[in-house]
DRENBA-364192 format. One record per residue (C-alpha): residue in three letters; residue number from 0; x, y, z. Coordinates in steps of 0.001 Angstrom, whole numbers, plus 500000, padded with zeros to 6 digits. Layout:
<rs>
   resn   resi        X        Y        Z
    ALA    NUM        X        Y        Z
...
</rs>
This chain:
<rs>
   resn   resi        X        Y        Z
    UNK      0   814931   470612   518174
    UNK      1   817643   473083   518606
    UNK      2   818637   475458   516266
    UNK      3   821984   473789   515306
    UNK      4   819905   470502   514370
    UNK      5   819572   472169   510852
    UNK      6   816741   470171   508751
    UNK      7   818382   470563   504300
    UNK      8   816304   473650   503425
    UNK      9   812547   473501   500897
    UNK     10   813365   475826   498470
    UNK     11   811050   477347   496217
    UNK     12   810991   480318   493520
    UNK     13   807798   482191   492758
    UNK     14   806505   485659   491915
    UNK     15   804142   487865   493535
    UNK     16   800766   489096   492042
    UNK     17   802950   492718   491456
    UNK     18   805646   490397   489834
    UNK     19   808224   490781   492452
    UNK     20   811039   487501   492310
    UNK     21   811114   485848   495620
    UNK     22   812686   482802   497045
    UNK     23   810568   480954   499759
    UNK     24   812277   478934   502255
    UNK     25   810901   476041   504237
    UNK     26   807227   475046   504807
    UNK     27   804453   476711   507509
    UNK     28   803788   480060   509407
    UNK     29   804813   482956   507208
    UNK     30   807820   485308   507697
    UNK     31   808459   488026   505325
    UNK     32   812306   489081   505371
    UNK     33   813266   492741   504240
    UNK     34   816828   493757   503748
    UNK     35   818283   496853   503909
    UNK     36   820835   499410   501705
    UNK     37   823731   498044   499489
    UNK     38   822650   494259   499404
    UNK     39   820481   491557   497988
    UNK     40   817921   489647   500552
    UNK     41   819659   485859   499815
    UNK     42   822943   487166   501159
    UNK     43   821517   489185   503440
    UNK     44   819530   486578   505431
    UNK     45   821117   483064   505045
    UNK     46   822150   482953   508621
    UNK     47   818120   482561   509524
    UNK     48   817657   479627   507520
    UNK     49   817771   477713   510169
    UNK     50   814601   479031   511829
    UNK     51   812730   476830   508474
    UNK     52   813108   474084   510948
    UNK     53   811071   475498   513639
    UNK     54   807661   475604   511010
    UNK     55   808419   479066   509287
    UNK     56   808269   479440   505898
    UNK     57   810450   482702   505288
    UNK     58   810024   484855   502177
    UNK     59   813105   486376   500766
    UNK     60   813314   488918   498053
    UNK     61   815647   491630   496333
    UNK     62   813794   495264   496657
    UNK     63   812833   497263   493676
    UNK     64   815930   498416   492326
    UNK     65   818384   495524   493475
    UNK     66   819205   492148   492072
    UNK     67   816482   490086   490411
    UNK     68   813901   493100   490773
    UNK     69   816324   495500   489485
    UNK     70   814563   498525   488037
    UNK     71   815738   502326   486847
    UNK     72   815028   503921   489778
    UNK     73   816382   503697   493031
    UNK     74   815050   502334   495941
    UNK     75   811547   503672   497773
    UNK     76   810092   502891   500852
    UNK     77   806955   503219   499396
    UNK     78   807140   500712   497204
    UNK     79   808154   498782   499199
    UNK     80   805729   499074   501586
    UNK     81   803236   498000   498406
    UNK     82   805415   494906   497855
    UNK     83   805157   494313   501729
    UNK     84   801381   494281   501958
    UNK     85   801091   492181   498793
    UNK     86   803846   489456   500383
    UNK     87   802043   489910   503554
    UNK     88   798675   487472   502071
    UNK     89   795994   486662   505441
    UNK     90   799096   487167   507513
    UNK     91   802786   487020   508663
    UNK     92   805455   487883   510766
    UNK     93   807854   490815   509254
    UNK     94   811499   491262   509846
    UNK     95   812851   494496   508630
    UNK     96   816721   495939   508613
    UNK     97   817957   499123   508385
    UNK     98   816572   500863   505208
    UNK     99   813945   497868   504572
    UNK    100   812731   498617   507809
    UNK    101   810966   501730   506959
    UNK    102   808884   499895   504518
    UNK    103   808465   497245   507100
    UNK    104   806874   499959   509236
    UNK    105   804544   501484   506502
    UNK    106   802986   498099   505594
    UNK    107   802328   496996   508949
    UNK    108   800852   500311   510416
    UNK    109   798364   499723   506492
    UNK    110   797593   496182   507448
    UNK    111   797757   495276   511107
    UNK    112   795308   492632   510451
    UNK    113   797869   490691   508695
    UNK    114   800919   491638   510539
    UNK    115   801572   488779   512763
    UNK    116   804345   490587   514557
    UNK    117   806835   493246   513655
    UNK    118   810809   493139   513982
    UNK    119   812831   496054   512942
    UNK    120   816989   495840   512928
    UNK    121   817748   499249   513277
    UNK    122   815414   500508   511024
    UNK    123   816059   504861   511020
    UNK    124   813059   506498   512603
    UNK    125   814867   510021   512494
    UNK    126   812178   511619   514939
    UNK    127   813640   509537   517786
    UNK    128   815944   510246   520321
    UNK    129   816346   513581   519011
    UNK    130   818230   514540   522681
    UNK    131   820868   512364   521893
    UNK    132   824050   513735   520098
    UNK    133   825480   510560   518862
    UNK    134   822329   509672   516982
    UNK    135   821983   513187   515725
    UNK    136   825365   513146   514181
    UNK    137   824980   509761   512562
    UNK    138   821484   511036   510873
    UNK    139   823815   513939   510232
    UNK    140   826612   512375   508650
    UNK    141   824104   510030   506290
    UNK    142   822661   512573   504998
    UNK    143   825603   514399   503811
    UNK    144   827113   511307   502581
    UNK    145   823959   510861   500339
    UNK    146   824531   513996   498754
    UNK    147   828391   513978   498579
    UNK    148   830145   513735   494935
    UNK    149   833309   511158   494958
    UNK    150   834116   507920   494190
    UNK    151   831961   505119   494393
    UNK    152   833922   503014   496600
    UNK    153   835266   506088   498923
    UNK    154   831212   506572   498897
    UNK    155   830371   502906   500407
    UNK    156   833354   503407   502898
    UNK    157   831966   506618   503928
    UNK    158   828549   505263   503876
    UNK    159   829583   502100   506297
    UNK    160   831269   504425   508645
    UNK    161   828230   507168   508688
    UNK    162   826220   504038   509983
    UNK    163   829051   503144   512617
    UNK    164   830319   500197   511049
    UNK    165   834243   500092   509908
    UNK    166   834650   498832   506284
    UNK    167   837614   496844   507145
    UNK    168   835187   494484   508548
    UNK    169   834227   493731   505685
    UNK    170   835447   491570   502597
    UNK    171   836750   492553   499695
    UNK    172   834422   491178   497781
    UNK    173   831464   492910   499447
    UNK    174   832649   496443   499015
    UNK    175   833187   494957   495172
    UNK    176   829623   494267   495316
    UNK    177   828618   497175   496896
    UNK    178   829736   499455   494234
    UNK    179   827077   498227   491711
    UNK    180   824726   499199   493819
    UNK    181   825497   502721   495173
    UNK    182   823620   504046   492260
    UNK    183   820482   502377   493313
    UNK    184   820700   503879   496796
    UNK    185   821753   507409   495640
    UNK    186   819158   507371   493401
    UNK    187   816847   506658   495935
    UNK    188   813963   508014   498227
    UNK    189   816397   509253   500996
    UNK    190   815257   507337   504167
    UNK    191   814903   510890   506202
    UNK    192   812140   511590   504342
    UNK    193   809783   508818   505994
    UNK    194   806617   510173   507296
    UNK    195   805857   506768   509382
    UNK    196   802925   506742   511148
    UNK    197   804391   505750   514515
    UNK    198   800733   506198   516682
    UNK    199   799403   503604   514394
    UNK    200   801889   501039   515182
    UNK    201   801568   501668   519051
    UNK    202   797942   501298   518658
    UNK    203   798139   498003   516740
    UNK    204   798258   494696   518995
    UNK    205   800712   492495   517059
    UNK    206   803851   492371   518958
    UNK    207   807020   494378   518195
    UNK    208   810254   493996   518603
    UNK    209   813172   496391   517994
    UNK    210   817205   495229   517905
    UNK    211   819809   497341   518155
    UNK    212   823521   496112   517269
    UNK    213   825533   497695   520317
    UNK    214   828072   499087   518544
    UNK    215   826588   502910   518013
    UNK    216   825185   504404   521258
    UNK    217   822892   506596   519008
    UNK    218   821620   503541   517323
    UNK    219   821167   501788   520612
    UNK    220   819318   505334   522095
    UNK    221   817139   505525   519129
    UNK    222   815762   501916   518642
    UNK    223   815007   502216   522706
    UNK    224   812941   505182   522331
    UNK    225   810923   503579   519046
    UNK    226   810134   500331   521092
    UNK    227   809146   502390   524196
    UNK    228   806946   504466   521792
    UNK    229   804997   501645   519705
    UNK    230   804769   499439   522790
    UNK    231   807519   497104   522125
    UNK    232   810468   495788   523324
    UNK    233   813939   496433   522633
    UNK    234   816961   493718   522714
    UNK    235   820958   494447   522217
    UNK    236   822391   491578   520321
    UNK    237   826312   492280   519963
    UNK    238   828648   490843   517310
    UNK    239   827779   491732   513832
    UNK    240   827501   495611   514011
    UNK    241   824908   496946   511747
    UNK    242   824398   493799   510094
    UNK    243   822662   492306   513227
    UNK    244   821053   489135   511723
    UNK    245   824519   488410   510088
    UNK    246   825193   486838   514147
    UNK    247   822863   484146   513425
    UNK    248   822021   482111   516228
    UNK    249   821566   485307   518875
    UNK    250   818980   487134   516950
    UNK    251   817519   483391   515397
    UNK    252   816554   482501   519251
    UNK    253   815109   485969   519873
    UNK    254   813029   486266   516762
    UNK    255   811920   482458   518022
    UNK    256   810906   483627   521138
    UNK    257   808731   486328   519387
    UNK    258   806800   484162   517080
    UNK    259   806238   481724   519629
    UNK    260   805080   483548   522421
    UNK    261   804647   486795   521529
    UNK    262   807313   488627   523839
</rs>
């Protein structure tokens, strides 16, 4: 079966033992899905739907603080690392972008047991590539934006552009949507504050993979040196920016490969 022979999708709603609302879609091996900044985990992973038809059964959730699990405070990689481990049951594969990747990171250095393999889509491990300018200005510029004090939407434009991508890729209607949650993220555990424990995750056996969206040299730099440094590999999969899994079939066939073989 190829990946354009798209099977309708098993979809079921459930809540974890912390009380965390998740969708599950399809039936078999598990794969636990964690989004990143300014969106909700539906949205932000429909594109790998498709890989339901190759025996994965992919978890999909809102973090603490956005959508369905909306809370008053903003958003901690902390917690979600708790909500990873908890999702993560006698095992399963974990796919983590940007933000949500730092969480991805914490629960699978706790529980390598469980962690069937590791994918992280640009996840920010700021004590990377540190000898690399374009990455050090894009840490840089994040962190100033995080602090800065104007409009919502200039903030989400800034925010986008910190992170390389240009907002007028983007829809109207996302930026709309974006603006109810930039207090979520502002409010939140700033992301250069992760103490990850990077030796742990080189030590661990499950395999790793790290994507980079080859549109930000520092971004590309950085996610190089991680994979090098937890014994992993590291693709470029072009097209979507930031957003990497928003290219679909590239990154489906890649995360495939990973599951299936290990490589």
């Amino acid at each position: 079966m190829t990946l354009h022979q798209h099977r309708p999708l098993t979809l079921t709603y459930a809540t974890s033992s912390t009380g965390l609302n998740l969708e599950r879609w399809g039936e078999g091996t598990p794969v636990v899905l964690v989004h990143g900044s300014l969106a909700f985990g539906a949205e932000e992973w429909t594109a790998q739907q498709p890989l339901t038809d190759w025996g994965f059964q992919l978890t999909v959730y809102d973090r603490r603080g956005y959508g369905h699990n909306a809370g008053p405070a903003g958003e901690d990689f902390l917690a979600d690392a708790d909500d990873i481990v908890d999702l993560l049951g006698d095992g399963a594969h974990i796919v983590g972008h940007s933000y949500g990747g730092l969480g991805a990171m914490l629960a699978a250095a706790r529980c390598p047991e469980a962690t069937l393999s590791l994918t992280l889509l640009e996840a920010p491990a700021v004590g990377f590539a540190l000898d690399n300018n374009e990455w050090c200005q894009l840490i840089d510029d994040v962190t100033a934006v995080w602090s800065t004090d104007i409009d919502d939407r200039d903030w989400v434009v800034a925010f986008l552009t910190a992170v390389g991508s240009d907002p007028a890729d983007f829809p109207a209607e996302f930026l709309d949507a974006a603006l109810d949650l930039v207090p979520v993220f502002r409010r939140g555990r700033p992301f250069h504050e992760a103490v990850v424990p990077y030796a742990q995750l080189a030590a661990a056996d499950f395999p790793k993979l790290v994507v980079s969206g080859g549109h930000h040299g520092g971004f590309d730099t950085m996610c190089a040196d991680l994979a090098r440094f937890i014994g992993g590999s590291h693709a470029v999969i072009e097209g979507a920016g930031h957003e990497i899994q928003f290219v679909g079939e590239p990154l489906n066939d890649r995360l495939i490969e990973l599951w299936t073989t290990g490589r």
